[in-house]
MIKEKE-120816 format. One record per residue (C-alpha): residue number from 1; residue in one letter; x, y, z. Coordinates in pm, whole numbers, padded with zeros to 5 digits. Layout:
<rs>
R    i  aa    east   north      up
R  NUM   a       X       Y       Z
...
</rs>
This chain:
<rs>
R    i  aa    east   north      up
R    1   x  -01377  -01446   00631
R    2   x  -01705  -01571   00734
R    3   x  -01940  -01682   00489
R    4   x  -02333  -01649   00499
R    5   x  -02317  -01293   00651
R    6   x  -02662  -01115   00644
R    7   x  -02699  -00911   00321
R    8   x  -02782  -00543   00537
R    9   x  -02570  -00371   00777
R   10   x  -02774  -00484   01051
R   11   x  -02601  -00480   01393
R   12   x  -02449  -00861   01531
R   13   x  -02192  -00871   01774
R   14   x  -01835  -00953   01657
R   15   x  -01673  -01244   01601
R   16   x  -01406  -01402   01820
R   17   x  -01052  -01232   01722
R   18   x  -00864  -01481   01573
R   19   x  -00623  -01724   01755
R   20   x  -00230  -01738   01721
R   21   x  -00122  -01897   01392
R   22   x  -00109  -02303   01477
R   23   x   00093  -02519   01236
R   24   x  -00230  -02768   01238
R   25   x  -00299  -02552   00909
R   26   x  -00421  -02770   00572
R   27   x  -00115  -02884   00428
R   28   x  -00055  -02702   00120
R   29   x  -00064  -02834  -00233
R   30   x   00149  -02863  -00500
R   31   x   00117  -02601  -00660
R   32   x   00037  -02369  -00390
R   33   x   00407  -02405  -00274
R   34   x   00487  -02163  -00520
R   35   x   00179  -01979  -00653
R   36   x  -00023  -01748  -00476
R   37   x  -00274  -01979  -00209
R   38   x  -00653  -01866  -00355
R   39   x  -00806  -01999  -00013
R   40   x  -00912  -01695   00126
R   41   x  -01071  -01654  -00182
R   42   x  -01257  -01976  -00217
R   43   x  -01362  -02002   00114
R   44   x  -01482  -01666   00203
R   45   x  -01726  -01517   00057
R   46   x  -01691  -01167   00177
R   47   x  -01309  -01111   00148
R   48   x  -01393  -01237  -00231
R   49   x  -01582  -00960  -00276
R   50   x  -01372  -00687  -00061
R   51   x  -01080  -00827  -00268
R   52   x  -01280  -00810  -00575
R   53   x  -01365  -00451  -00534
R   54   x  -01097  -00371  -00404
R   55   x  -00927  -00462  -00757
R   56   x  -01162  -00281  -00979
R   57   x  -01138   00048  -00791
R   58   x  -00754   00068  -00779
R   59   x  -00719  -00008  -01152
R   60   x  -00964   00309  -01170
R   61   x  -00835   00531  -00901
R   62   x  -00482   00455  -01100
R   63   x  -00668   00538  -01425
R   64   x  -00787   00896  -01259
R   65   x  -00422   00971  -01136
R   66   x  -00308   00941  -01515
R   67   x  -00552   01163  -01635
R   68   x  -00524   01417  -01345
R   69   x  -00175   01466  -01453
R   70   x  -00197   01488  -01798
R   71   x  -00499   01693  -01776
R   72   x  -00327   01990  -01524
R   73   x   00014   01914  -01803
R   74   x  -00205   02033  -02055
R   75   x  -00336   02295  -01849
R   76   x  -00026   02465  -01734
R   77   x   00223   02302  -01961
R   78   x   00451   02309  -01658
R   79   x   00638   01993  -01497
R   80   x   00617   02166  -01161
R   81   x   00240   02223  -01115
R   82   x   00187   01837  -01214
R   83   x   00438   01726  -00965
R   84   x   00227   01895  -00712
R   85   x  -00108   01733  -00772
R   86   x   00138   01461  -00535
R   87   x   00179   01755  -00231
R   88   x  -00200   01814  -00265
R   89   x  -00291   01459  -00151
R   90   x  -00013   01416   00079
R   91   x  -00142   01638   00359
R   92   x  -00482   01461   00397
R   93   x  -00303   01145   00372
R   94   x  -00125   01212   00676
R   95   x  -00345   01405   00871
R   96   x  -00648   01188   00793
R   97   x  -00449   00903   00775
R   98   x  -00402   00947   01164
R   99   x  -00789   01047   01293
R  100   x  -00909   00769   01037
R  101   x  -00734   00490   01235
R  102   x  -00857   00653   01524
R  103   x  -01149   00696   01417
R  104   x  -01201   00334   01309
R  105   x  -01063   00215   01656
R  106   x  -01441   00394   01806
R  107   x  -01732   00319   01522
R  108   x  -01880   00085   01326
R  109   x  -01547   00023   01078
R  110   x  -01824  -00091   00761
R  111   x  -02018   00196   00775
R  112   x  -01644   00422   00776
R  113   x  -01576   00214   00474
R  114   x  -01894   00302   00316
R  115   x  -01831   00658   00343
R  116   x  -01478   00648   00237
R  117   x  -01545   00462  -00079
R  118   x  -01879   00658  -00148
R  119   x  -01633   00993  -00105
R  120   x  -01427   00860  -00355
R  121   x  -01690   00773  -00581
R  122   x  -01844   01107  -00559
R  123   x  -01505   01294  -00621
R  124   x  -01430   01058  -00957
R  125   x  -01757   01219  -01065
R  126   x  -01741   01552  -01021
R  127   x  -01367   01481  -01194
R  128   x  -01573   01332  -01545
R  129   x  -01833   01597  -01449
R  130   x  -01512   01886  -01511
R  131   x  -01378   01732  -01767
R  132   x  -01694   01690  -01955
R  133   x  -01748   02080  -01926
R  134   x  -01381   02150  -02046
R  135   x  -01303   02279  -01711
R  136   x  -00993   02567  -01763
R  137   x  -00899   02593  -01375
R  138   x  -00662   02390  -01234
R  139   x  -00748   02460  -00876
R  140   x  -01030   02253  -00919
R  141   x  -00787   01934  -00941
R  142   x  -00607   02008  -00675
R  143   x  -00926   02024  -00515
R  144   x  -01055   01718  -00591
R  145   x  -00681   01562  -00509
R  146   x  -00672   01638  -00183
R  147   x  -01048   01521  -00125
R  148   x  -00959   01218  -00275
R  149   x  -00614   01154  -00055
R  150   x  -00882   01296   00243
R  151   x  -01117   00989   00163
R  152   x  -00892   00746   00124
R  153   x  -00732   00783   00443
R  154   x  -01059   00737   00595
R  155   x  -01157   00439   00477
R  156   x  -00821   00297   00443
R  157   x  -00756   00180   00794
R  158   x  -01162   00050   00861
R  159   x  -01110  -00184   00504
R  160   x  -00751  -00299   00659
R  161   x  -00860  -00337   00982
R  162   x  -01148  -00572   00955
R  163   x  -00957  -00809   00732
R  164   x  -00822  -01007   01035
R  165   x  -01189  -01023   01158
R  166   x  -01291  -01204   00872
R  167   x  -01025  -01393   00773
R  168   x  -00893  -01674   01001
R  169   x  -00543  -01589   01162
R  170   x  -00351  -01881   00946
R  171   x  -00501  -01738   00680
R  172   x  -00381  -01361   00711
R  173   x   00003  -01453   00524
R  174   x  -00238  -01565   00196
R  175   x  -00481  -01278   00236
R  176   x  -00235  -01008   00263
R  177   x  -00043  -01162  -00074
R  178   x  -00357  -01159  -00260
R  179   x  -00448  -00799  -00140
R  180   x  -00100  -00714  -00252
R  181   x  -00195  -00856  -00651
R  182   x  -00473  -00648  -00607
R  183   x  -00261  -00352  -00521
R  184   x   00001  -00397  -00744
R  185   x  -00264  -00539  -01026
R  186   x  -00398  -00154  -01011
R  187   x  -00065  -00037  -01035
R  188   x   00019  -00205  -01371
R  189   x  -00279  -00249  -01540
R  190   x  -00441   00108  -01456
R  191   x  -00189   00370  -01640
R  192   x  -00182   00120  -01943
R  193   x  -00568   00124  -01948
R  194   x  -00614   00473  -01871
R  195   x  -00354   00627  -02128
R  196   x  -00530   00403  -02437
R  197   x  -00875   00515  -02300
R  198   x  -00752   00890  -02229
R  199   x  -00585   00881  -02610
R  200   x  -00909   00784  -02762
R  201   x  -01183   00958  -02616
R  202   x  -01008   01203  -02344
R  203   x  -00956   01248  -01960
R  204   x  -01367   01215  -01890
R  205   x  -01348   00815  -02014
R  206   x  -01101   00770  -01716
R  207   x  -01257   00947  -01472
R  208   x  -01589   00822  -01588
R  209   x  -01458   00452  -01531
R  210   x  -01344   00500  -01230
R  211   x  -01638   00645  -01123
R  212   x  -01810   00338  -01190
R  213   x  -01582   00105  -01078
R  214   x  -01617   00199  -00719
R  215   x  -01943  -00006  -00717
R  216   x  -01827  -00313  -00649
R  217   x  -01626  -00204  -00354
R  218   x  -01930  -00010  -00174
R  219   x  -02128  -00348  -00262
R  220   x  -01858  -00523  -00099
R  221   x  -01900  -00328   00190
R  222   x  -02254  -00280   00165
R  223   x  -02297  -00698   00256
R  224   x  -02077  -00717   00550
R  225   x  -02252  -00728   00894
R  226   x  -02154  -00455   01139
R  227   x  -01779  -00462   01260
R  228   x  -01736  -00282   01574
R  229   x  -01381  -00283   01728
R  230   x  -01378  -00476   02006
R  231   x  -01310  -00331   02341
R  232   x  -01384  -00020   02480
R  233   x  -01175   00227   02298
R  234   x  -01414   00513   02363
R  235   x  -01202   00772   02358
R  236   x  -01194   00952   02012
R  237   x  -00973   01227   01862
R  238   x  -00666   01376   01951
R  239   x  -00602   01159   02230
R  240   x  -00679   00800   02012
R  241   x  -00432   00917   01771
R  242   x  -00144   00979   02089
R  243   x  -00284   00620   02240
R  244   x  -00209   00460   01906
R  245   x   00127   00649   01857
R  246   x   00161   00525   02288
R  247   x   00107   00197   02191
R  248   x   00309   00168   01911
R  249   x   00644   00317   02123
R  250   x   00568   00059   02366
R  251   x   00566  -00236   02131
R  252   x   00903  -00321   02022
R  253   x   00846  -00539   01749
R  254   x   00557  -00365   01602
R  255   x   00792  -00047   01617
R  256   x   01060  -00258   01438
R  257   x   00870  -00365   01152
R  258   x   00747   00006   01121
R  259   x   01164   00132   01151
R  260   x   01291  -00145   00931
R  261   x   01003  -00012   00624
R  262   x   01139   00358   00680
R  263   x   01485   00261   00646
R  264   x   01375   00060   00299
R  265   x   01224   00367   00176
R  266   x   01419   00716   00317
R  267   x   01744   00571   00174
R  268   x   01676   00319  -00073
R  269   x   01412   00468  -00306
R  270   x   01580   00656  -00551
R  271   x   01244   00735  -00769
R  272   x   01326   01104  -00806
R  273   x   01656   00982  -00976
R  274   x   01500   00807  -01238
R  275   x   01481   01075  -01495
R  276   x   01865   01189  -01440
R  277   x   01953   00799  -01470
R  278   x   01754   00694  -01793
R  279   x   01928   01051  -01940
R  280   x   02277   00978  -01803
R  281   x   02289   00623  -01721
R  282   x   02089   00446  -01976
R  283   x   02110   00740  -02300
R  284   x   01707   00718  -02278
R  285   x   01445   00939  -02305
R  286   x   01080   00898  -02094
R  287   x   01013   00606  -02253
R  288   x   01284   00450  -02024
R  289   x   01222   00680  -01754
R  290   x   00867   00460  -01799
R  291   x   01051   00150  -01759
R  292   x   01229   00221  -01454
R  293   x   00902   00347  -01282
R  294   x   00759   00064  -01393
R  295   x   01006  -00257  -01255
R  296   x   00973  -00243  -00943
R  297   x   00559  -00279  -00931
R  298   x   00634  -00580  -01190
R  299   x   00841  -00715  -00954
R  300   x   00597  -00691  -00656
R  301   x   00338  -00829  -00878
R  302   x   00553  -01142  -00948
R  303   x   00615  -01198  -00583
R  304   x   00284  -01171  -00479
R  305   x   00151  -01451  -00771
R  306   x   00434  -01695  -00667
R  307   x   00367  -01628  -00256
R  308   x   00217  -02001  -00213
R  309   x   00533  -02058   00068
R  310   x   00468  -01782   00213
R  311   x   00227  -01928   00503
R  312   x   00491  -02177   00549
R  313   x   00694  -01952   00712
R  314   x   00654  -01891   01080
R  315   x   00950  -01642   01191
R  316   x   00837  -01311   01025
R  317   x   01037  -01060   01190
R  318   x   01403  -01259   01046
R  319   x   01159  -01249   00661
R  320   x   01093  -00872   00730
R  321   x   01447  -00797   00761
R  322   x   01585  -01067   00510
R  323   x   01393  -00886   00294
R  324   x   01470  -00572   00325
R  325   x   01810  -00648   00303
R  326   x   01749  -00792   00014
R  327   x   01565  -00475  -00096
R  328   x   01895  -00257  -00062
R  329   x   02165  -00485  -00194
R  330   x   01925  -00490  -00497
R  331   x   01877  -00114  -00527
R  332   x   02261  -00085  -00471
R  333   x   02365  -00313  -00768
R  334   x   02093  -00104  -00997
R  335   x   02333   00170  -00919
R  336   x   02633  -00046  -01069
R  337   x   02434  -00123  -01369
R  338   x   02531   00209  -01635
R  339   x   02462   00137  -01986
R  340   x   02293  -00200  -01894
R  341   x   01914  -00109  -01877
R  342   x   01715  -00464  -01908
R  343   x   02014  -00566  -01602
R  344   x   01879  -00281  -01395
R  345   x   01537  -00348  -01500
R  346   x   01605  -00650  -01327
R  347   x   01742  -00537  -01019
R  348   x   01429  -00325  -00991
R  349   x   01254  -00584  -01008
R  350   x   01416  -00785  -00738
R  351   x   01378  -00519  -00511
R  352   x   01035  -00479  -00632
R  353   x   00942  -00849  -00516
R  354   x   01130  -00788  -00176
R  355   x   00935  -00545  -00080
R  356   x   00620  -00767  -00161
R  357   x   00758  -00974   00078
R  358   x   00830  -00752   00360
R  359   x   00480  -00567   00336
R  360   x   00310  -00903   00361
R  361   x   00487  -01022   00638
R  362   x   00495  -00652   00804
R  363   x   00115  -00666   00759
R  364   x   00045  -00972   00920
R  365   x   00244  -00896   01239
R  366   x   00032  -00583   01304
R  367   x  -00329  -00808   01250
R  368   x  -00181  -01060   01438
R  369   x   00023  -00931   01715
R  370   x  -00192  -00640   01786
R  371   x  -00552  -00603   01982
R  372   x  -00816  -00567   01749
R  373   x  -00937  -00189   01911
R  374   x  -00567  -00089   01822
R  375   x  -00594  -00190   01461
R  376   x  -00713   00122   01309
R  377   x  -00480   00333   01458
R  378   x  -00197   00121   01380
R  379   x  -00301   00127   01011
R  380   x  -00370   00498   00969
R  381   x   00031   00471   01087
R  382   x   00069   00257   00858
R  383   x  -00079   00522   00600
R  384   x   00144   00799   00778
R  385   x   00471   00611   00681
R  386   x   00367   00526   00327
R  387   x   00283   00845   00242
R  388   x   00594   01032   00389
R  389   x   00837   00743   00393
R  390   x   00891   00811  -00031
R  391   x   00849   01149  -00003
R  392   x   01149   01161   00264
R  393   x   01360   00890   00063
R  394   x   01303   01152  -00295
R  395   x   01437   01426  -00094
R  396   x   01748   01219   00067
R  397   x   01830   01051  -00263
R  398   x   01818   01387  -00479
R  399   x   02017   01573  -00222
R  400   x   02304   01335  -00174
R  401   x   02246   01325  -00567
R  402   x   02308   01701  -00576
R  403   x   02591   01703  -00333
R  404   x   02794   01367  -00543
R  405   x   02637   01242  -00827
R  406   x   02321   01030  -00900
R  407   x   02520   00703  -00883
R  408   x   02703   00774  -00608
R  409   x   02335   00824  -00466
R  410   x   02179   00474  -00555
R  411   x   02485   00320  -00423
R  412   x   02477   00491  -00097
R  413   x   02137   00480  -00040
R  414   x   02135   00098  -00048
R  415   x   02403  -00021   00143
R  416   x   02233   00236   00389
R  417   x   01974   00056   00372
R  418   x   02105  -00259   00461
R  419   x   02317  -00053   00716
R  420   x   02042   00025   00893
R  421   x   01826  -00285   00934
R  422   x   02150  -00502   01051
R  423   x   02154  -00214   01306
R  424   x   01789  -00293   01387
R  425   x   01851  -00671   01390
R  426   x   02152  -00574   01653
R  427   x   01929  -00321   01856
R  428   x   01648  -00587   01846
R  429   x   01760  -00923   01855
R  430   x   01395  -01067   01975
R  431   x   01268  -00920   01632
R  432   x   01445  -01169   01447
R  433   x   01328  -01448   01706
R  434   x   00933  -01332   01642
R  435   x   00741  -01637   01611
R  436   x   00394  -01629   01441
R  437   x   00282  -01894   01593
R  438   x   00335  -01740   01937
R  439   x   00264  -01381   01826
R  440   x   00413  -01095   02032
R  441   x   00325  -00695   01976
</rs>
């Protein structure tokens, strides 16, 4: 990012969009061969505080889905109304997910951030505001779940989509890692925060929290200039979502970065497993189940701090699918790992960092490689596949689950995995020769 931006959202016409990655890039330091490179961080001024907020609002929001859950538990004291506070955002993650890129691809992408993180802000109040007044219905959470998934999806894509227009291009491998501590940072730290604040002084500390934390990302937002997409995508709508959907069929390595992430999650997520597999694997009870959820965002976490060689590498579509291979020979092995928990802790963990390093270098292909009015779109995609890509990989792992058993599932589901991206990498040879120094759609 550029520093010494004007303080108000006044209008000023965008900057430049950012050359091809050159390797005249600062050599890199020591110790940024292995940690996490801070540039973007000390040299921009406005991605410090995007990144900042950005931070303090996902430890929250993670806070507020903690005490969602155990507040509709309590509620209903039934396992299948909490597991559907997840169908209640996953709708307007989808749908909005889609007109939000679209959406961003046609306005002014920092005022669309404004109002997505001001919509969330609003919604974690009216969640303390509940709370506070010992609300009895649970239709009220699901309420506020799906205008919080609704939100999101808005101002998803603008946030993602302006970070290549204010971070320079041979920056954008760094960025992305950092945004990925962030991420994963929220993760971690916000169900261990919000379960000591929620067991002290109840679900309204949480919600109150996050509430508050949101500041710093609409003050983040609130000192950007304006950031217009550039060209003339004036269309808006139905048909921006099919041009975005258009341009993504007709970009083959774009597409392959968006096929090879599928095939990581539809058959080589086996989170609905985990509670069968701490029972019947591991002799645990949910403390384990706890565990299990937990390794794999440890393991991200760890990949992003230790990302410093990250911008070293040039050929991202061979790191994508490395490292999604990766990915599924790891998940396969946790399913070889019965009566060995801290093992398959491990192994969760692996795959965990993998896919740290597939979603950075996945990321950094669509800034780069696309044109800045397709951004938007591309990420409210990107939301699309998030968002169903699990939900797709619970239902395949629990049915082949059901049909063999739940080992016979992790296995299965791995090797698939790797199945299907050295498929891709046969389908799509140029993928692996994708060069982002010469970057290619």
């Amino acid at each position: 990012m550029s520093t010494n931006h004007p303080t108000s959202g006044a209008a000023a016409s965008p900057p430049a969009p950012p050359v091809p990655v050159t390797p005249t890039s600062p050599s890199p330091t020591p110790a940024s061969r292995f940690l996490a490179d801070l540039t973007p961080l000390r040299e921009n001024a406005d991605y410090r505080r995007i990144w900042f907020g950005q931070s303090v609002s996902s430890i929250g929001q993670q806070m507020t889905a903690v005490a969602v859950s155990i507040q509709v538990y309590a509620l209903t004291h039934s396992s299948f109304a909490t597991g559907a506070v997840g169908l209640c955002s996953l709708v307007p993650l989808i749908v909005f997910g889609l007109y939000g890129g679209a959406i961003a691809d046609t306005v002014d992408r920092r005022k669309l951030g404004l109002i997505g993180s001001a919509g969330l802000a609003v919604v974690s109040a009216v969640l303390t505001t509940q709370a506070l007044l010992g609300n009895g219905q649970v239709a009220v959470l699901y309420a506020a779940v799906a205008l919080q998934g609704g939100f999101f999806a808005i101002g998803s894509p603008a946030r993602s989509s302006m970070i290549p227009r204010l971070v320079p291009s041979h920056q954008l491998p760094a960025a992305n890692a950092l945004n990925t501590i962030s991420m994963n940072l929220g993760l971690t730290v916000g169900p261990m925060l919000g379960g000591i604040l929620i067991g002290a002084y109840g679900a309204q500390a949480a919600y109150l929290v996050d509430t508050v934390a949101f500041a710093a990302t609409i003050y983040a937002m609130w000192r950007l200039p304006a950031m217009r997409p550039d060209g003339s995508a004036g269309r808006k709508g139905r048909a921006s979502v099919l041009d975005g959907l258009r341009f993504l069929r007709e970009q083959p390595n774009l597409r392959t970065s968006f096929l090879a992430d599928l095939a990581a999650m539809i058959f080589g997520l086996p989170r609905s497993l985990f509670p069968a597999l701490a029972a019947g694997f591991y002799h645990g009870d949910a403390r384990t189940v706890g565990l299990l959820v937990a390794a794999p965002a440890v393991g991200a976490l760890i990949g992003a701090l230790f990302s410093g060689w990250i911008s070293r590498v040039h050929r991202h579509g061979a790191a994508v699918l490395a490292a999604v291979i990766a990915w599924g020979l790891s998940i396969a092995g946790f399913g070889l790992t019965s009566g060995h928990l801290w093992l398959g802790l491990a192994l969760l963990a692996v795959a965990g960092c993998s896919d740290t390093v597939s979603m950075i270098f996945r990321n950094t292909m669509m800034q780069v490689a696309a044109p800045d009015e397709m951004r938007g779109r591309l990420q409210g995609i990107f939301i699309v596949v998030v968002a169903g890509g699990p939900r797709l990989g619970d239902f395949e792992s629990g049915t082949v689950a059901s049909l063999t058993t739940p080992m016979v599932s992790v296995i299965s589901g791995g090797l698939a995995c790797v199945a299907a991206v050295l498929l891709l990498a046969a389908r799509r040879p140029a993928f692996l020769r994708y060069d982002a120094r010469h970057p290619t759609p």
